[in-house]
Every structure is written in C-alpha cells, then in structure tokens.
N, C-alpha and C positions, 0 to 999 in steps of 0.2 A: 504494500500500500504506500503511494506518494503522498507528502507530509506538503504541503502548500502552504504559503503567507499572504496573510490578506489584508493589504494594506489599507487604512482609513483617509478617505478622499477629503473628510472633515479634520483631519488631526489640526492642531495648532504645530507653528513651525517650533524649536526649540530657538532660533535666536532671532524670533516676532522682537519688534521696537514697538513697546505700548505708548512708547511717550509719544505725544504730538511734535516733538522740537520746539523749538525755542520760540517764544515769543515773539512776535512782531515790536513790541514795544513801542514809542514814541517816532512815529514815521518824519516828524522834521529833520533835514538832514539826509536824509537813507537815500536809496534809489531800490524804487520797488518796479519790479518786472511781470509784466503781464503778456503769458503763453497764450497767444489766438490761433486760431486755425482759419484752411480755408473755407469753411462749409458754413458756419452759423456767423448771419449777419447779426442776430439779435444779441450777442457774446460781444460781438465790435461794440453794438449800443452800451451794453452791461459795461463794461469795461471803458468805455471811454468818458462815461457820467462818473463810476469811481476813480479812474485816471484826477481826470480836473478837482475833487474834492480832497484826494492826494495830494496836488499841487498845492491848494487853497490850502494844506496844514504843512506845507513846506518840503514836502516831498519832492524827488526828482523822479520821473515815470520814464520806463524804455518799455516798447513795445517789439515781441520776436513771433514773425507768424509760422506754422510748422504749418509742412506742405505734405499734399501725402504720399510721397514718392519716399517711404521710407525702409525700401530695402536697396540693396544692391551700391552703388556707386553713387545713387543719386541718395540712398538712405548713408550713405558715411559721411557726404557734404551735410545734409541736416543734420547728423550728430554730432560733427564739429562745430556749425553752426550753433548751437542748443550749447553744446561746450562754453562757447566763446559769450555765449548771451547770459548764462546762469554763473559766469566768472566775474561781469561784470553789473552785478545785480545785489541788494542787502537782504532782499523780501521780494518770493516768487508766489503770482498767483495765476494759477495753469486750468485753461478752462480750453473747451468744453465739452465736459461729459452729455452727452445726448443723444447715442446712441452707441452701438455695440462697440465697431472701432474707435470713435472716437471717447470713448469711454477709455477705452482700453488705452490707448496715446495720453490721454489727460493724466492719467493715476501715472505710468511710465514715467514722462516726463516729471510731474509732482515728484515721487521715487526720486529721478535724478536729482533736483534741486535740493530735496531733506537730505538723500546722502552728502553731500556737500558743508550741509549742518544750517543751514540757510532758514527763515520761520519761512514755512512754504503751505499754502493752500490750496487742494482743488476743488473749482467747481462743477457740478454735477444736476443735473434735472431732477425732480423729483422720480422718476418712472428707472433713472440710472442709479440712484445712489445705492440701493443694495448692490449692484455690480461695482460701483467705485470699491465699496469697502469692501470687497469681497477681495476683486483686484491685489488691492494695498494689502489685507493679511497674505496671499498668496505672493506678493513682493517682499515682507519681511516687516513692512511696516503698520499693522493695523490701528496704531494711532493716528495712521498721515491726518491731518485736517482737512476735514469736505463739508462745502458751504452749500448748502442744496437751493436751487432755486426751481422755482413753479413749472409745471411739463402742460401743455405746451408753450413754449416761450417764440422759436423763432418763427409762429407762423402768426405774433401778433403784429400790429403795424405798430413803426417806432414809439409814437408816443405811449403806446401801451407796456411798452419793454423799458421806457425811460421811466415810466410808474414801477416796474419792477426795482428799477436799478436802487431808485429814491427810495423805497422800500425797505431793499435789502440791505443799504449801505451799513446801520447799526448792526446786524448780524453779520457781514462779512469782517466787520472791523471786530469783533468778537471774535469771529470763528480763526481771526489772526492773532489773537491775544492782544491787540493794538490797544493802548492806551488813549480812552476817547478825552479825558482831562489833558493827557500833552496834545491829541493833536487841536481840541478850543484853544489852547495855550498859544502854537503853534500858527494856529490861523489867522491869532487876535492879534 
C-alpha cells in the first residue's frame, strides 16, 4: 500500500508578515507614488482628486502607469521601470484591483513596494478585495494594507467617481496610517 501527503491549499505560510509596515505618517515633505494602470479611467479620477489633496498637505506626488505587457522583454523593461519608480518614492499607493488580473498586478506590485519597507497600500473594488487579500497571504504578506472602494466604480461618469474619491479620502488616509492632524498642520 502507497503512503500519500496531502497537502492543505488553506495552510498559513510559516514566514506570513502580519504587520501592515510602517506607517505613512505625516505626508509633508514625502513623495508618495501612485501605481495606475492602463485599463481603469475611474482609478486616474481616484487618484488624481487624492494626488492634489496630497499636495495641498505638502506632499510631492509621482505618478508610474504599468502597462500590460508584462512578461517576456517587454515585462523586464516594466520591472525595471516599477524598480526605478518604487526607489524613488516615500509612500506607495498601487491600485487597481478590479478584476482578476488586474487584481492580481495590484497586490504584486503592492508586494514589491512593502518588500522595500516602504508604508505601501493597495486598492481594490469591493467584488476584488477577498482576492487582494487572498493574493497578499499567498505572497507572504497578509497584513499588506487594502483600501476597498465601491464595485462598480469605472463604469460611473467622472463626477460620480470624484464623489467617491471625496468620500474615500479619510479612509484611504487611515488605511495608510497617515496622520490627519500633521497633514491640517501641513496644509495650514
């Protein structure tokens, strides 16, 4: 009789990172980076409403779009590229989860920014964020922070997605550990 192992698809990894990382803390001063993609314009909208509110608390904003050619030759250029963007960056927020690959890139790239030690967030649609966190423990990290916004998002017209952003901006600045008394400090 053969003696078989049956491995659990559920196990927890043995060197899972529960912690979130570090804090965003007081964004004046910093330069916080924002992963866009090419698929979701309403992520442009998201991000370019918190970009400017960033600014307004003294922050410096760089924006890196990931393209989706990312295997082969043209996938090494965008992972030098992603190198070179996450090297020059304080605070990484990597969006957007909103469907399966793109999901899957979101939480990736997030991955690379924490391993860095970087306070890094990604965000994710509500209909994605069991897959984001699912993702991240299967990466090592199932702390990483995920700021979930409303599903569906990119099939409202702007000023609807700019009511999100205004919406979300107190929970995204949470879900970064950002200090909302430095950045009024900051702005004022």
């Amino acid at each position: 009789m053969a003696i078989g192992k049956v491995l659990d698809p559920m196990a927890a990894r043995a060197d899972d990172i529960t912690s979130p990382g570090p804090d965003a803390g007081s964004l004046a001063g910093r330069i916080v980076g924002f992963r866009l993609d090419e698929i979701w314009r309403a992520w442009d909208w998201v991000a370019e409403y918190w970009a400017g509110e960033f600014r307004n608390a003294g922050a410096t904003v760089k924006f890196w779009r990931s393209s989706q050619g990312r295997t082969g030759p043209e996938g090494e250029r965008v992972a030098r590229s992603l190198d070179e963007f996450l090297t020059g960056i304080d605070v990484a927020v990597v969006g957007l989860g909103n469907c399966g690959s793109c999901t899957g890139w979101t939480i990736r790239d997030a991955l690379a920014a924490a391993e860095r030690g970087l306070p890094t967030v990604a965000v994710c649609t509500e209909v994605f964020e069991e897959l984001g966190r699912n993702l991240a423990q299967r990466g090592g990290r199932s702390g990483l922070r995920i700021h979930i916004l409303p599903y569906p998002l990119n099939e409202k017209l702007k000023v609807e997605v700019d009511q999100v952003a205004i919406e979300h901006l107190p929970g995204i600045l949470q879900t970064m550990g950002a200090d909302l008394a430095g950045l009024k400090q900051a702005a004022g």
